[in-house]
The first five atom37 places (N, CA, C, CB, O) and aatype in JSON, in Angstrom:
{
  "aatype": [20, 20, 20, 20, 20, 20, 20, 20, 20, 20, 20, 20, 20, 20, 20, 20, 20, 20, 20, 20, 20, 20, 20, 20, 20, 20, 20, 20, 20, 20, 20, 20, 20, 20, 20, 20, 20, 20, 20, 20, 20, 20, 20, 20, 20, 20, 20, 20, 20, 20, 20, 20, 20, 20, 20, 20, 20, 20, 20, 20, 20, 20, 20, 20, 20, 20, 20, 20],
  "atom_mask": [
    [1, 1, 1, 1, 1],
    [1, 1, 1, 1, 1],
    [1, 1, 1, 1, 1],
    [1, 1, 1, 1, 1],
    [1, 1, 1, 1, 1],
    [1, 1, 1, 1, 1],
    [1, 1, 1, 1, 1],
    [1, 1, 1, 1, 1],
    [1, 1, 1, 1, 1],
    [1, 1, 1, 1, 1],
    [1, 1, 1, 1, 1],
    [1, 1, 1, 1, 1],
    [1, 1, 1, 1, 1],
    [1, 1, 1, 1, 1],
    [1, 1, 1, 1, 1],
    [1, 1, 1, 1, 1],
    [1, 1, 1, 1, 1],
    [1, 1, 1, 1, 1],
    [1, 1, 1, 1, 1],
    [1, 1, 1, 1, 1],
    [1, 1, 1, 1, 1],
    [1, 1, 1, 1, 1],
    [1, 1, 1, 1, 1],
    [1, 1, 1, 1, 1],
    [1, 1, 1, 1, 1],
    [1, 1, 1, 1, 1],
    [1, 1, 1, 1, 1],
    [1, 1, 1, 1, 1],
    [1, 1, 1, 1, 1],
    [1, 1, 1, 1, 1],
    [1, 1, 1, 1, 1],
    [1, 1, 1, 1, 1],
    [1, 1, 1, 1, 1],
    [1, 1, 1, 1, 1],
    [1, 1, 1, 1, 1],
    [1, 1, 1, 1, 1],
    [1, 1, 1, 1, 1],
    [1, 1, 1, 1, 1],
    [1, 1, 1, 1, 1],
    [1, 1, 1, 1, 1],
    [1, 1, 1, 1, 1],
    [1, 1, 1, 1, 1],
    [1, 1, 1, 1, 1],
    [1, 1, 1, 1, 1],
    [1, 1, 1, 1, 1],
    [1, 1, 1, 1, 1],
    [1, 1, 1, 1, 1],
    [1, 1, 1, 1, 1],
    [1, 1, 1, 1, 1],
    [1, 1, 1, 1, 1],
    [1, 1, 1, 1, 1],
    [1, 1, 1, 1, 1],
    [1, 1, 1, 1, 1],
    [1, 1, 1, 1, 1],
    [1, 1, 1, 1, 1],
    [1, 1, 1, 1, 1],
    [1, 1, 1, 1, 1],
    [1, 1, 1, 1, 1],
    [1, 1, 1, 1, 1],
    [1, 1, 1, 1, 1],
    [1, 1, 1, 1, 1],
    [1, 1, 1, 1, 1],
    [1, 1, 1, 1, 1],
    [1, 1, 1, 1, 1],
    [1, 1, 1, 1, 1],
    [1, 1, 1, 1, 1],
    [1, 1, 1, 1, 1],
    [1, 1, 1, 1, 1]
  ],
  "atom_positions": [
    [[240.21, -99.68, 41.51], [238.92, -99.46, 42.16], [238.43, -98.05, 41.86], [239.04, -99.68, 43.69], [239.26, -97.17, 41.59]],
    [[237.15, -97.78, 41.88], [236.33, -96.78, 41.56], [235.6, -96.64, 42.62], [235.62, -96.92, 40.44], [235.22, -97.63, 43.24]],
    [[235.18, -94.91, 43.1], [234.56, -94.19, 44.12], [232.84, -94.39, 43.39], [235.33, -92.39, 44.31], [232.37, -94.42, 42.25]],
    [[232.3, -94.51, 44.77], [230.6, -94.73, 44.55], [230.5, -93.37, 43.32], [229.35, -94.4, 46.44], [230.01, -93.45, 42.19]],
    [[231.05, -92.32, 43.88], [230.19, -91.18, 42.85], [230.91, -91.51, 41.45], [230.44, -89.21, 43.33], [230.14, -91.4, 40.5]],
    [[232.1, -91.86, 41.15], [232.68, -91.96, 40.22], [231.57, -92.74, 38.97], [233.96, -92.61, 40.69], [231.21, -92.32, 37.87]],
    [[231.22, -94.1, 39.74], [230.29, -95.13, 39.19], [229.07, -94.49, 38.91], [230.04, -96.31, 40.1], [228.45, -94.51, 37.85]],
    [[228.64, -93.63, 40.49], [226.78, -92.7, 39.8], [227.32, -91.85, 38.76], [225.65, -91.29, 41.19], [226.29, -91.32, 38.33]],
    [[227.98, -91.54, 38.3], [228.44, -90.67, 37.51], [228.23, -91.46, 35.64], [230.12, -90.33, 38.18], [227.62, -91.14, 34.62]],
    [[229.15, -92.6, 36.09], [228.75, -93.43, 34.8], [227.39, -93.6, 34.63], [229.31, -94.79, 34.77], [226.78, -93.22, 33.63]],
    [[226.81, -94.27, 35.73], [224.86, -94.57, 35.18], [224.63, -93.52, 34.54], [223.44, -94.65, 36.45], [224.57, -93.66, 33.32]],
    [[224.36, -91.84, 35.22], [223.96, -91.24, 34.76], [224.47, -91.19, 33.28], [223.97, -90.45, 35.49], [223.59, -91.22, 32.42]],
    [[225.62, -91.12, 32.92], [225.94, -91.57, 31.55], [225.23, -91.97, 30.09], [226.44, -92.44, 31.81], [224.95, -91.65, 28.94]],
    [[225.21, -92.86, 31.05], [224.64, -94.45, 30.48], [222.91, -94.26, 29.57], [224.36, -95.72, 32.3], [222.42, -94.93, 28.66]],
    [[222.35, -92.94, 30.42], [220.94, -92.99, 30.4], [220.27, -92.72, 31.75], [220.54, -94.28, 29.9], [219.51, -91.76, 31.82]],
    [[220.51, -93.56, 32.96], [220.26, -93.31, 34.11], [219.29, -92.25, 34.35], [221.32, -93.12, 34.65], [219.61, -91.36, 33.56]],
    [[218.13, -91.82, 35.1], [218.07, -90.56, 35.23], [218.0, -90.18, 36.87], [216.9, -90.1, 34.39], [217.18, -90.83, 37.51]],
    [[218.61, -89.41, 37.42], [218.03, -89.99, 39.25], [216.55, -89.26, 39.32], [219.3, -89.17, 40.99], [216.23, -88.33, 38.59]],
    [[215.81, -89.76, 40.22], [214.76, -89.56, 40.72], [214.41, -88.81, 41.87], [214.44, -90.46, 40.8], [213.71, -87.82, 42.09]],
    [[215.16, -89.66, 42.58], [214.81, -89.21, 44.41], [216.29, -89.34, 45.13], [213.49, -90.62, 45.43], [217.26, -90.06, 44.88]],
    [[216.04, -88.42, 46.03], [216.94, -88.64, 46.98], [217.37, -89.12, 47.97], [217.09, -88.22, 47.17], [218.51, -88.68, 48.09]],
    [[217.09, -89.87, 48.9], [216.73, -89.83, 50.61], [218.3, -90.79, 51.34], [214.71, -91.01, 51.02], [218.64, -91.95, 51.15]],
    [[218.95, -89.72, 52.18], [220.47, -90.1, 52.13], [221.48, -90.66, 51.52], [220.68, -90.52, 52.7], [222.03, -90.13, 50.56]],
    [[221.79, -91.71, 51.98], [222.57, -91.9, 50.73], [221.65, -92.69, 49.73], [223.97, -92.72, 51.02], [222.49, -92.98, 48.87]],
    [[220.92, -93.01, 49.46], [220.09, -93.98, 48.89], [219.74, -92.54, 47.9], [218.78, -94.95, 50.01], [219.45, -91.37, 48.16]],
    [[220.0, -93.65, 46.18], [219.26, -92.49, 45.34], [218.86, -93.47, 44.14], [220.34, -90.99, 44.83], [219.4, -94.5, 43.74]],
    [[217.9, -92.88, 43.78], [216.53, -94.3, 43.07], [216.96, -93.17, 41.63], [213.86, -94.4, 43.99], [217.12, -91.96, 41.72]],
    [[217.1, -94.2, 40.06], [217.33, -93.87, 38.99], [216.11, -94.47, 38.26], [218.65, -94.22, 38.61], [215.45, -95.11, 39.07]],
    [[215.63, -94.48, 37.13], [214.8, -94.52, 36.41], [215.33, -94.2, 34.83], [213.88, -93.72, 36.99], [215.77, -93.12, 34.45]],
    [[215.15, -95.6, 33.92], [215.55, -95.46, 32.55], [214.24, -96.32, 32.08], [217.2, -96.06, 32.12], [213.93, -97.44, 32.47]],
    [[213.6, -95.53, 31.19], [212.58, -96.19, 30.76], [211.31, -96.62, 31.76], [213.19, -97.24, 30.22], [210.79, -95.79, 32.5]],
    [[210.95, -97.76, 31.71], [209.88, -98.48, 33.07], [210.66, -99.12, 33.96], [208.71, -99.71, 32.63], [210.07, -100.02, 34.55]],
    [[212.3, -98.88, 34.37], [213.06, -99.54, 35.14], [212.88, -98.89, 36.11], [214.25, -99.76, 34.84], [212.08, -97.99, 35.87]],
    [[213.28, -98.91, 37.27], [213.95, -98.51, 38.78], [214.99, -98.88, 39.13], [213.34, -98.86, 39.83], [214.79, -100.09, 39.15]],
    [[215.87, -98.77, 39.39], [217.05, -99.19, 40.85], [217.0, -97.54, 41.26], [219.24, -100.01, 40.34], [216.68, -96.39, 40.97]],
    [[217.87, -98.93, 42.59], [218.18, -98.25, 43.93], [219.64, -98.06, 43.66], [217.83, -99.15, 45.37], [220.16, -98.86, 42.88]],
    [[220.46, -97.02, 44.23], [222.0, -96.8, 43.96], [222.01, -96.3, 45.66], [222.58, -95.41, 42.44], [221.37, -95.37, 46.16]],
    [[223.03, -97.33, 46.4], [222.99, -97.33, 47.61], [224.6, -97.28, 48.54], [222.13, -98.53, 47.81], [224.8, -98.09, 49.44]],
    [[225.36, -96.53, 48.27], [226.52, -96.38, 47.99], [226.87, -94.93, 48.59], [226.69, -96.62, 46.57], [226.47, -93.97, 47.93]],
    [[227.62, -94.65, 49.84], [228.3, -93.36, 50.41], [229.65, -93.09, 48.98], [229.13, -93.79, 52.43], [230.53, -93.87, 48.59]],
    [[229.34, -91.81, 48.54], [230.01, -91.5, 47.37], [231.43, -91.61, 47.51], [229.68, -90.26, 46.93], [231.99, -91.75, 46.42]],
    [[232.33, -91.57, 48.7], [233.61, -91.95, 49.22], [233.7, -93.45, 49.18], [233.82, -91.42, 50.62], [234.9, -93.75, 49.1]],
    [[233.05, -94.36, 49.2], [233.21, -95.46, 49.26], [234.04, -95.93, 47.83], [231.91, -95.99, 49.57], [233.86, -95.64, 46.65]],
    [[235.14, -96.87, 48.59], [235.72, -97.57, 46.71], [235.41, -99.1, 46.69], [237.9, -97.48, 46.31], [235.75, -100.0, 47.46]],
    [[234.59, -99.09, 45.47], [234.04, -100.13, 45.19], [235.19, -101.11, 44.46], [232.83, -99.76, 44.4], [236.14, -100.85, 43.73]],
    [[234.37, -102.96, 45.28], [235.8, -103.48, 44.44], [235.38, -104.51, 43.39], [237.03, -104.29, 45.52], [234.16, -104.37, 43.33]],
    [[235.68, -105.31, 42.67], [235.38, -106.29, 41.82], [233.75, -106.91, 42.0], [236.51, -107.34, 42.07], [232.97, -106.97, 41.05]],
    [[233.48, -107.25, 43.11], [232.1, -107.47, 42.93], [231.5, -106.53, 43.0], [231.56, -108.24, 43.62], [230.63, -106.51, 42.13]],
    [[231.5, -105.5, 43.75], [230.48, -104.65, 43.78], [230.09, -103.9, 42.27], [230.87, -103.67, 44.87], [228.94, -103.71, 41.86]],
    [[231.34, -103.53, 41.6], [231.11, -103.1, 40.32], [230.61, -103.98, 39.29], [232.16, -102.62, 39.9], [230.18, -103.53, 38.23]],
    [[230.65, -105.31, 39.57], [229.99, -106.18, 38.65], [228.5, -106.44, 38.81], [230.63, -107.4, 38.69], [227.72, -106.56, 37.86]],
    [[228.14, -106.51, 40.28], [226.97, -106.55, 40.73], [225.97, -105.34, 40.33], [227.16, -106.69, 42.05], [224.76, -105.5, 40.2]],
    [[226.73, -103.98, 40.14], [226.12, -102.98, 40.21], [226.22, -102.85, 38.36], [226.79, -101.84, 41.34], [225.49, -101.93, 37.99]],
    [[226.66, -103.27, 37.65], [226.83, -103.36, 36.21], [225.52, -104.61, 35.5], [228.65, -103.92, 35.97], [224.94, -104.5, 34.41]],
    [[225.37, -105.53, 36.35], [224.57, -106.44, 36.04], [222.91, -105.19, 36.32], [224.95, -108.05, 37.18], [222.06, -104.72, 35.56]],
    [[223.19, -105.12, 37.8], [222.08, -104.36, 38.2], [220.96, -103.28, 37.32], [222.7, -103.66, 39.12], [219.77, -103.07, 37.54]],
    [[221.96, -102.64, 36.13], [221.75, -101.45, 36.12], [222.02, -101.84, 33.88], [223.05, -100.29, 37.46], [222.06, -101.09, 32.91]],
    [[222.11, -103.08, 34.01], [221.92, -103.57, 32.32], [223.49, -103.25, 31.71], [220.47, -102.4, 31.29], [223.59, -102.54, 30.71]],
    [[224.18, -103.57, 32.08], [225.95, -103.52, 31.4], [226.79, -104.45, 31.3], [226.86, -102.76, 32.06], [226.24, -105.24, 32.07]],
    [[227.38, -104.79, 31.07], [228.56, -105.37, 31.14], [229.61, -104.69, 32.27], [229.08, -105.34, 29.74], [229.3, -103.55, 32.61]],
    [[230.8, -105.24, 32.87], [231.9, -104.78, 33.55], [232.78, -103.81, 32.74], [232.65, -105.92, 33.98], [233.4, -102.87, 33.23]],
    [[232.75, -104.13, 31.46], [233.36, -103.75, 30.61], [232.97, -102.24, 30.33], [233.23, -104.65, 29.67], [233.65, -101.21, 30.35]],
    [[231.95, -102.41, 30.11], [230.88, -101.37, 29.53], [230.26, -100.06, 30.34], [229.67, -102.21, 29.22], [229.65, -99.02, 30.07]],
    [[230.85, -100.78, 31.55], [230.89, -99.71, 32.96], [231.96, -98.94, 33.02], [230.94, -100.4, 34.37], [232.01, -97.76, 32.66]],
    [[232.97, -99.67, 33.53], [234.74, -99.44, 33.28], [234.9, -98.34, 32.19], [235.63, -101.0, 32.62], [235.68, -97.45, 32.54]],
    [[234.34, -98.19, 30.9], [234.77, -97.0, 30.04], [233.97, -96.16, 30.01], [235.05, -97.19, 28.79], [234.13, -95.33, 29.11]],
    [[232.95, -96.0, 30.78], [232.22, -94.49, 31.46], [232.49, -94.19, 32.31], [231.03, -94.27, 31.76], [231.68, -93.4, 32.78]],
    [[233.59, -94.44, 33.12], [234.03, -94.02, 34.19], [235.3, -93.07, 33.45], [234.36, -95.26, 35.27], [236.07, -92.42, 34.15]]
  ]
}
């Protein structure tokens, strides 16, 4: 398992760019996209969430997993 910041860490990676801030909620922007990244940075994410958030954000599981 992987920590929320561990994962914002990969988007940003990835391309990601963040935008805004407003608690834990932080809005990224790649291209004409948006998401929301909604995740307390202590939190450990488990099998779905990292897949959900890999689909979310244009990746593979795979493809997440080695930017971390």
């Amino acid at each position: 398992m992987a920590t929320a910041r561990l994962v914002r860490n990969a988007i940003e990676k990835s391309g990601w760019q963040l935008v805004s801030i407003e608690g834990s909620h932080r809005k990224y922007r790649k291209g004409n996209r948006t998401e929301m990244f909604a995740y307390h940075d202590s939190v450990d994410l488990g099998r779905r969430a990292m897949a959900r958030i890999a689909k979310q954000y244009g990746m593979s599981t795979e493809e997440l997993r080695r930017l971390l």
